[in-house]
C-alpha positions as CSV (number, residue, x, y, z in Angstrom):
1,X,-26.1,29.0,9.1
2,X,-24.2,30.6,11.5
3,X,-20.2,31.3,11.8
4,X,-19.9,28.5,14.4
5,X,-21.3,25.8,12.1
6,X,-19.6,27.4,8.7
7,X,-15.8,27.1,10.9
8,X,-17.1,23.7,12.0
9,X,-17.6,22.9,7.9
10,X,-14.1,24.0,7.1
11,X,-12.6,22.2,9.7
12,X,-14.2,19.1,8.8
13,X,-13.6,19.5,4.7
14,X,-10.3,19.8,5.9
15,X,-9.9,16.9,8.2
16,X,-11.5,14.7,5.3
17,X,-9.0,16.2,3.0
18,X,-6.1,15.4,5.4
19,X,-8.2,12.0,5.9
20,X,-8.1,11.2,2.2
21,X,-4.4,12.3,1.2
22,X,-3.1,9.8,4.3
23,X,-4.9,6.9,2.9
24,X,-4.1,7.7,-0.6
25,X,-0.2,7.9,0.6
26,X,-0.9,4.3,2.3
27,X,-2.4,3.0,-0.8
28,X,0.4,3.9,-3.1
29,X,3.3,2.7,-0.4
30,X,2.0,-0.3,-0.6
31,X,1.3,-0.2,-4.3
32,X,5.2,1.0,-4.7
33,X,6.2,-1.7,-2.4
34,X,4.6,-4.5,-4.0
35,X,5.7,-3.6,-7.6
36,X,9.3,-2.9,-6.0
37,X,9.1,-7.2,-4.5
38,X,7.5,-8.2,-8.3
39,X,10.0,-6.9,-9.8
40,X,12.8,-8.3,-7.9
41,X,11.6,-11.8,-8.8
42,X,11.0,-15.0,-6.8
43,X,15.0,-14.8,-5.6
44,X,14.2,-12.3,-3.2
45,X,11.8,-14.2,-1.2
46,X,13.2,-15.6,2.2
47,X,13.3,-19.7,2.1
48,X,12.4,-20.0,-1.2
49,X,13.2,-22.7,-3.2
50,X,12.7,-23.8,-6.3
51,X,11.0,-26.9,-6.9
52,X,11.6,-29.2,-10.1
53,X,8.6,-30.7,-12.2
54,X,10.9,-34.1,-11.9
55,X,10.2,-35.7,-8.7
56,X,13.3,-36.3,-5.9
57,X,15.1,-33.0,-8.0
58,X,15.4,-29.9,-6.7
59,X,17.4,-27.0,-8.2
């Protein structure tokens, strides 16, 4: 191997490094996010209403 392709090696463990730390941050946003809207229950949802097992009665 020569120096050019070992810098070229390091540059791309790098980038895949850099790569895989982005998506992981993604992941657990989105993770963190969706436990964040479970655990604020079904009142935080927009239009939401709750729906009675009687029928014609609505809460």
């Amino acid at each position: 191997m020569s120096g050019a392709d070992k810098n070229a090696s390091g540059r791309r463990k790098r980038n895949n490094i850099m790569i895989g730390l982005v998506l992981f941050g993604f992941v657990g946003l989105v993770f963190a996010i969706t436990i964040a809207k479970m655990a604020s229950g079904p009142t935080d949802v927009a239009n939401s209403q709750r729906i009675s097992t009687v029928q014609g009665q609505t809460q």
